[in-house]
C-alpha positions as CSV (number, residue, x, y, z in Angstrom):
1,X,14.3,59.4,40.9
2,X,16.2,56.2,40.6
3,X,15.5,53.0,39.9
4,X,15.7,50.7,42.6
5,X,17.8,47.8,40.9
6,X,19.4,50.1,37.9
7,X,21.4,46.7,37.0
8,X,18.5,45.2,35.5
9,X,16.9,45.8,31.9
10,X,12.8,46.1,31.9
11,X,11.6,44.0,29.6
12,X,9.1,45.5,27.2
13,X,5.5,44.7,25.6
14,X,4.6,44.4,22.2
15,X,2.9,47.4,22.5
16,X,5.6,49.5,24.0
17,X,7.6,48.1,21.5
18,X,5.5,49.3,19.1
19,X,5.3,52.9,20.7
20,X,9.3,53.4,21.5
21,X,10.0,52.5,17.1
22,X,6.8,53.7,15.6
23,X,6.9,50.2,13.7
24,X,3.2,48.0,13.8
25,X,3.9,44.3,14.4
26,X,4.2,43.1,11.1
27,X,7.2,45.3,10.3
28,X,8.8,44.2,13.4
29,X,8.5,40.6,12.8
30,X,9.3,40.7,9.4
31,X,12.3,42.5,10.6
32,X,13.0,40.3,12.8
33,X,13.1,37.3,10.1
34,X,15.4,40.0,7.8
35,X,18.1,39.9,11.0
36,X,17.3,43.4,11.0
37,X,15.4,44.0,14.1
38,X,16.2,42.4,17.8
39,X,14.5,39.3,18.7
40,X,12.7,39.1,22.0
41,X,13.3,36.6,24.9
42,X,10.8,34.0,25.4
43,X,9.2,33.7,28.9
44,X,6.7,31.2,28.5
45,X,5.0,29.2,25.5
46,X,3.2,32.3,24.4
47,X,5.0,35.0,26.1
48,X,7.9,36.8,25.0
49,X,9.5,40.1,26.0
50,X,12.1,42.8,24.4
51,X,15.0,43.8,26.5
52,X,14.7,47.4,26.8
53,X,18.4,47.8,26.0
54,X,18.4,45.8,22.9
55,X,15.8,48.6,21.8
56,X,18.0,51.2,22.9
57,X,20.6,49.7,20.9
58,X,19.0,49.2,17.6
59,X,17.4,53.0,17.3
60,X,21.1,54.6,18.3
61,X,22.3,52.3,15.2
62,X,19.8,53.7,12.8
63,X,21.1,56.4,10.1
64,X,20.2,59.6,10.9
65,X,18.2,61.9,8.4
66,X,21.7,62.8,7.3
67,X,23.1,59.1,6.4
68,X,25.2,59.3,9.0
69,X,25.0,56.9,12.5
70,X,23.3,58.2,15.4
71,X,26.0,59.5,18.0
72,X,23.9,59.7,20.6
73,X,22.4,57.0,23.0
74,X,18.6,55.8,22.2
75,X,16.5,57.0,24.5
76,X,13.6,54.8,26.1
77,X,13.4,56.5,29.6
78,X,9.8,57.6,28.4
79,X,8.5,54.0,28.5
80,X,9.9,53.4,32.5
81,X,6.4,53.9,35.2
């Protein structure tokens, strides 16, 4: 099933965050601070978000087991309700 608007990018949790890397939140804010890790967008004072393609984009840029880059796309479909 499709979504309705496929144009736009769910924005993701923390804690789905979390789940879709495997990383707790310290790593992914120190990360973050390293340049290593994307940053989220801020929707409030104490709100921020991850773009769900951002994620996408850092785990297909991760070394395989082999050294080599990932060829294929990242994969957070199991995250989308």
């Amino acid at each position: 099933m499709g979504r309705k608007y496929p144009y736009l990018d769910r924005l993701l949790r923390l804690a789905e965050v979390k789940t879709a890397t495997g990383l707790s939140h310290s790593t992914i804010y120190r990360r973050m601070d390293e340049g290593a890790f994307p940053r989220p967008v801020s929707l409030g004072p104490q709100t921020v978000r991850w773009r769900e393609r951002d994620i996408a984009a850092w785990q297909a840029s991760l070394p395989t087991s082999y050294g080599r880059m990932s060829a294929g796309k990242a994969n957070c479909e199991s995250l989308s309700r």
